[in-house]
C-alpha positions in Angstrom: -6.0 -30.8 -20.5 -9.6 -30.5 -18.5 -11.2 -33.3 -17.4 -15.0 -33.6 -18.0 -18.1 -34.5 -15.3 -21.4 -35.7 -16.1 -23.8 -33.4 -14.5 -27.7 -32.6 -14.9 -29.3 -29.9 -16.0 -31.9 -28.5 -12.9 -34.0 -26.9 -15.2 -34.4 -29.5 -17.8 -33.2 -32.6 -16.4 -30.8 -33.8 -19.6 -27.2 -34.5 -18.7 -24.8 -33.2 -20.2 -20.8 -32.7 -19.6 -19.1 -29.3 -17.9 -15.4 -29.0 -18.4 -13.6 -28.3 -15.5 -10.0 -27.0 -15.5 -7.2 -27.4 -13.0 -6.9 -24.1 -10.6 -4.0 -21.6 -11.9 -1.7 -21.8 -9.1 -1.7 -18.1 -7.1 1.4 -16.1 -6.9 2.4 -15.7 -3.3 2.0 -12.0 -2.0 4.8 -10.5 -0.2 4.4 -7.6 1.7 7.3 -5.6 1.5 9.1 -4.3 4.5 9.9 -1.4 3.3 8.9 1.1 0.7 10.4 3.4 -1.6 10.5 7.2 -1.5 8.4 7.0 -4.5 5.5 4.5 -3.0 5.9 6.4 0.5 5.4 9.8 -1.1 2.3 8.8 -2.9 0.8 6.6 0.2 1.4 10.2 1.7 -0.3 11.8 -0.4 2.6 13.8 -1.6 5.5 14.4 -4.0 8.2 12.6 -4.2 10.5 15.2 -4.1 8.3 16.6 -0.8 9.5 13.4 0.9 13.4 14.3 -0.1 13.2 17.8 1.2 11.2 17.2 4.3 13.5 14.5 4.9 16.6 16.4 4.5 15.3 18.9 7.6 13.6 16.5 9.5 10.1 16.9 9.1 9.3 14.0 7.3 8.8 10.2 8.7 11.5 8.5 9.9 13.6 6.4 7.3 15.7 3.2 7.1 19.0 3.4 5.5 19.4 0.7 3.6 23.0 1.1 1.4 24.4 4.5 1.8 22.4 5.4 -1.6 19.2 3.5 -1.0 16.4 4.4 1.7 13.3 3.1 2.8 10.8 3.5 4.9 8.4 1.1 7.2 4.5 1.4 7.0 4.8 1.7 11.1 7.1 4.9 10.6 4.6 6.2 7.9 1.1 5.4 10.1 3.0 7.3 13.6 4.3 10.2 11.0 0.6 10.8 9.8 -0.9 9.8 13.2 1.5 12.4 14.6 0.7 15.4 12.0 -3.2 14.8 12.8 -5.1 17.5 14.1 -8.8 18.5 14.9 -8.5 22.0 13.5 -7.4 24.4 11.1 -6.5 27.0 13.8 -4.4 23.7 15.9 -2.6 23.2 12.5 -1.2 26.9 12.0 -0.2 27.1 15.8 1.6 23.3 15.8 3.1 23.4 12.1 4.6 27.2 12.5 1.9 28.9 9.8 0.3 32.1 10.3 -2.9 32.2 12.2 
């Protein structure tokens, strides 16, 4: 139930009553530890299926095992994978990721 306040009007100087209701309480945000192949894949920037492969030969970040059928990955493993795949120019990226020049 909201409670009620007298308060006056600058404008016009009546008084008059404002309702005021109790605050919703916030849900607590938890940042997850680690993310899914799915949310890693598109905070990459790529497919989901791009994060499979390239993690099946090695290319990709580096992963957390979590059960023997679930993986994860960290935000710090993502950040140094993309921080590590950063280059300056077109010509450094088909000498350093094997493409043709």
């Amino acid at each position: 139930m909201p409670s009620t306040a007298q308060v006056q009007n600058e404008k016009t100087g009546l008084m008059g009553s404002v309702a005021h209701f109790p605050a919703r309480p916030r849900k607590e945000t938890i940042t997850p530890l680690v993310f899914s192949n799915d949310q890693a894949a598109a905070m990459a920037g790529v497919s989901p299926r791009t994060m499979q492969n390239m993690r099946l030969d090695g290319t990709g970040p580096e992963f957390v095992m979590l059960t023997k059928r679930r993986i994860g990955y960290t935000l710090e493993a993502l950040r140094a994978w993309i921080a590590s795949r950063s280059v300056k120019s077109t010509s450094d990226a088909t000498t350093r990721f094997g493409g043709a020049a």
